[in-house]
N, C-alpha and C positions, 0 to 999 in steps of 0.2 A: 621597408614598406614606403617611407617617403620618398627611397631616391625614384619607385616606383610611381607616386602620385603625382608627383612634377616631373615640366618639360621644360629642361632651363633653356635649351636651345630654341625655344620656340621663337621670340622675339629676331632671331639672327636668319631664321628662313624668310625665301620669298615671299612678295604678296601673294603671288599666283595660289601658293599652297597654303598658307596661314590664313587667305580667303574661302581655300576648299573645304580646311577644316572646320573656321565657323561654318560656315555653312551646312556639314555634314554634324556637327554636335546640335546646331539649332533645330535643323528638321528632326533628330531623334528626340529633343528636348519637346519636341512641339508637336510629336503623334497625336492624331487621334484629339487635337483641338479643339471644343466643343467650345461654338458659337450661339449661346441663348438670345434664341429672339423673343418675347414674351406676346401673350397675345391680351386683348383683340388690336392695343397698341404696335405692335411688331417693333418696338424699342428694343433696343439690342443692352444686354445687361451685364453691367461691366465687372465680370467675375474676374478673381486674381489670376485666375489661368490662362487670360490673353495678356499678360504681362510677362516678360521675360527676363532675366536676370541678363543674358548678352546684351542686350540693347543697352544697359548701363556698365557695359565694361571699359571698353576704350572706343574711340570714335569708327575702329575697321570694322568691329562685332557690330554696331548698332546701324553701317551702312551696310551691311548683308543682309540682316533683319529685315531692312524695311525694304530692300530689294525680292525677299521670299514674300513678307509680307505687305505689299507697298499700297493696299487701299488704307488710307488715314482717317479715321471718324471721331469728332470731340466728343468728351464724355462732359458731360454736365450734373453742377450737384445742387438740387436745390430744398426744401422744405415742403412743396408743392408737388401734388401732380402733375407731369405732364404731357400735353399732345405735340406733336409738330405738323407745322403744314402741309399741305402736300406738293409743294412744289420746289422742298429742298433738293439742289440739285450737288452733288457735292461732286458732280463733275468739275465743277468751277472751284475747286478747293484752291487757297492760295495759301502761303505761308503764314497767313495770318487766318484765324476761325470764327473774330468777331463777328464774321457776316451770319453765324450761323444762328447767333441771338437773336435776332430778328424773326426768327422764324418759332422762336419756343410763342406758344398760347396754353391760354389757361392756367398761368399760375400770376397767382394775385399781387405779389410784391417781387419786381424784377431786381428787388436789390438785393435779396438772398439767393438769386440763381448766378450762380460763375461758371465759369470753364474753368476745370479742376484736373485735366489732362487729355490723353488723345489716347486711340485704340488703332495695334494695326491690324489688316487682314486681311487673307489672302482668299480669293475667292474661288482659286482651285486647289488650294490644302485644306482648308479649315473646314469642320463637321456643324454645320446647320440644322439648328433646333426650329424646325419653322412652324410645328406644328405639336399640340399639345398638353405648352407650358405655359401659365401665368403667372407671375408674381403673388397675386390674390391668394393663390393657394397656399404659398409659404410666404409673408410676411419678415422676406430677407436680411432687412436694416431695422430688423427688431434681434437676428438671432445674435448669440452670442460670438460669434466670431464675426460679426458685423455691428454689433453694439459700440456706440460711440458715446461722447459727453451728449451728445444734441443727433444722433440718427438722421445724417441728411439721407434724402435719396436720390441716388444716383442713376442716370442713364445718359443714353446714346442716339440720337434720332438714327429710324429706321431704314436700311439700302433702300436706296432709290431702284425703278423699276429695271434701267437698264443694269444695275448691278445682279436683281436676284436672278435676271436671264444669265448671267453666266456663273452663277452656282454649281457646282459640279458634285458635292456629298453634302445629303442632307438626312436629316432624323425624323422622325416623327414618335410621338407617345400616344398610345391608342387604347382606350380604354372595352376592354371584352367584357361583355354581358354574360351574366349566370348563362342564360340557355346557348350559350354560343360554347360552354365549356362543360356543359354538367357532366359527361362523361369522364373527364380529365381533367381539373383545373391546371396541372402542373404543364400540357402536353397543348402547344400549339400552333404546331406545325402545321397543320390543317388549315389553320389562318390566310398562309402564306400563298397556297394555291386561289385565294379572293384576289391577290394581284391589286387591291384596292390603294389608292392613296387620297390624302386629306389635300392634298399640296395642289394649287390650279399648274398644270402643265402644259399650260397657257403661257406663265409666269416664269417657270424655272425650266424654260427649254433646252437646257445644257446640262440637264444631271443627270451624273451616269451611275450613282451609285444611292441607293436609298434602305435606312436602316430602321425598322419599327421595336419599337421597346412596349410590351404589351403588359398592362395589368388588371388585375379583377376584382371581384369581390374581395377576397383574399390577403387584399396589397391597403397598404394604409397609401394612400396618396398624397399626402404630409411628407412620409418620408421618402417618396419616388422624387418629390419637387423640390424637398432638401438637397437629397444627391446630386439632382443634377445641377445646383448651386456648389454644390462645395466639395464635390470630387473632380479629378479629373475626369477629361473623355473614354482615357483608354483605362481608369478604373472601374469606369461608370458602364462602360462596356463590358467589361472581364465578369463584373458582380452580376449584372442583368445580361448575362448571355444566354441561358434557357428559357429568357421572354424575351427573347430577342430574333427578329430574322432579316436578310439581308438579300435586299435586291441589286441585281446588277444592271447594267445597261439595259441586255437582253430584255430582259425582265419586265421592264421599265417602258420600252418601246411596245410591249402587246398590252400597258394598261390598258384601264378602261381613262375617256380623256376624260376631265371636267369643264 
C-alpha cells in the first residue's frame, strides 16, 4: 500500500510534466471553489477553503497555483467593522499591499487592523457567492471552529468593477415564499422556468453559468449560512442539490436584464 501512495521518481521528471501534474491535482483539489462575497458589504470572506495546501509545498506547486489562480487580494484582520472605499483599484497591485490600508474606513483604532495574509483567485474557475449571503446572519468569528483567544475579524476588500465583469460562475441563495411553494415544499423546479436573477447583468457581463440554492419556510437559515462557511463548494453543492438549479449560458442570455 505505501509503495502505492508514493512517487519516488517524481522529483527526477521533467518540469514540463511535474508542472502538468501540479496542475492537474490543484484544479481537482480546487473543484467547485466557492467564493463568499457577503453583502450589502460585497467583502469577500476569507474561508479556509481558498487556501491550498500546494501553494506551501515547494516553490513549483505554489508558481502553478497562482498561475491558475493569479488574481491576489489582501486579507485583513481587525477588531472593527469594516467598509472600503470605492475607489480600490487592485489593478495597480504591487508586490507590496501597504497601499491597500489606506483605503480601510471605519474602523476606529488603525493599530489593531494588519494584513494577516493574501487570497488568490481565479475569476474563471472560482464559484461566486454574489448574492444572498451575509455574515449577520451567522456570526462566523464567534463559531467554534472560528473561535480564537480575542475573535478578530477578518476580511478582504471587494473585486473591483472591472474584475466582477469578467466573472464567469456565480451562485445565488434565494429565499421562496410559503405561497410560491404551498403545493410542494420539497419540488422546485417550477422556479427555474422564472429565469429570474438578483445579480445586475450589467455588472457580471461574462457569466456563463449561474446556480440558485433555494430555501423556505422549512429551512433554518442559520444553518444554510453556516454551510456555506464551513463546507466546501462541492459539498455544499452535493447536500443542497434538490434546492438547487442551474443555469447555463443559454439560459442566462434570455434573462430578464436589471
Amino acid at each position: 500500500m505505501n509503495s502505492l501512495s508514493r512517487f519516488h521518481v517524481f522529483p527526477r521528471l521533467p518540469n514540463e510534466v511535474k508542472e502538468y501534474i501540479w496542475q492537474d491535482f490543484i484544479l481537482d483539489a480546487n473543484q467547485d471553489r466557492l467564493v463568499v462575497l457577503s453583502q450589502p458589504s460585497e467583502e469577500i470572506m476569507p474561508t479556509r477553503f481558498l487556501s491550498s495546501s500546494p501553494f506551501c509545498i515547494n516553490r513549483q506547486s505554489r508558481t502553478v497555483f497562482k498561475r491558475l489562480y493569479p488574481v491576489k487580494r489582501p486579507v485583513f484582520r481587525t477588531y472593527e467593522h469594516a467598509t472600503f472605499a470605492d475607489d480600490i483599484d487592485p489593478a495597480t497591485d504591487t508586490e507590496s499591499d501597504s497601499s491597500f490600508t489606506s483605503h480601510l474606513t471605519g474602523i476606529t483604532d488603525m493599530e489593531n487592523t494588519e494584513l494577516c495574509g493574501d487570497l488568490y483567485l481565479s475569476l474563471e474557475r472560482d464559484l461566486f457567492l454574489v448574492v444572498g449571503y451575509s455574515r449577520t446572519w451567522c456570526d462566523v468569528h464567534n463559531h467554534t471552529d472560528y473561535r480564537g483567544s480575542s475573535a478578530p475579524y477578518c476580511m478582504s476588500p471587494p473585486l473591483e468593477l472591472s474584475q466582477s465583469r469578467q466573472l464567469k460562475h456565480l451562485m445565488e441563495i434565494v429565499r421562496v415564499h410559503r405561497w410560491e411553494i404551498a403545493y410542494d415544499p420539497t419540488v422546485i423546479r417550477h422556479l427555474g422556468r422564472r429565469n429570474n436573477h438578483r445579480y445586475g447583468a450589467w455588472r457580471f457581463e461574462e457569466v456563463q453559468t449561474c446556480q440558485h440554492i433555494y430555501w423556505n419556510h422549512l429551512t433554518d437559515p442559520n444553518d444554510l449560512m453556516s454551510e456555506v462557511i464551513l463546507l466546501p463548494g462541492s459539498e455544499l453543492l452535493e447536500k443542497w442539490e434538490a434546492q438547487t438549479i442551474f443555469y447555463d449560458k443559454k439560459m442566462l442570455c434570455n434573462q430578464r436584464k436589471f
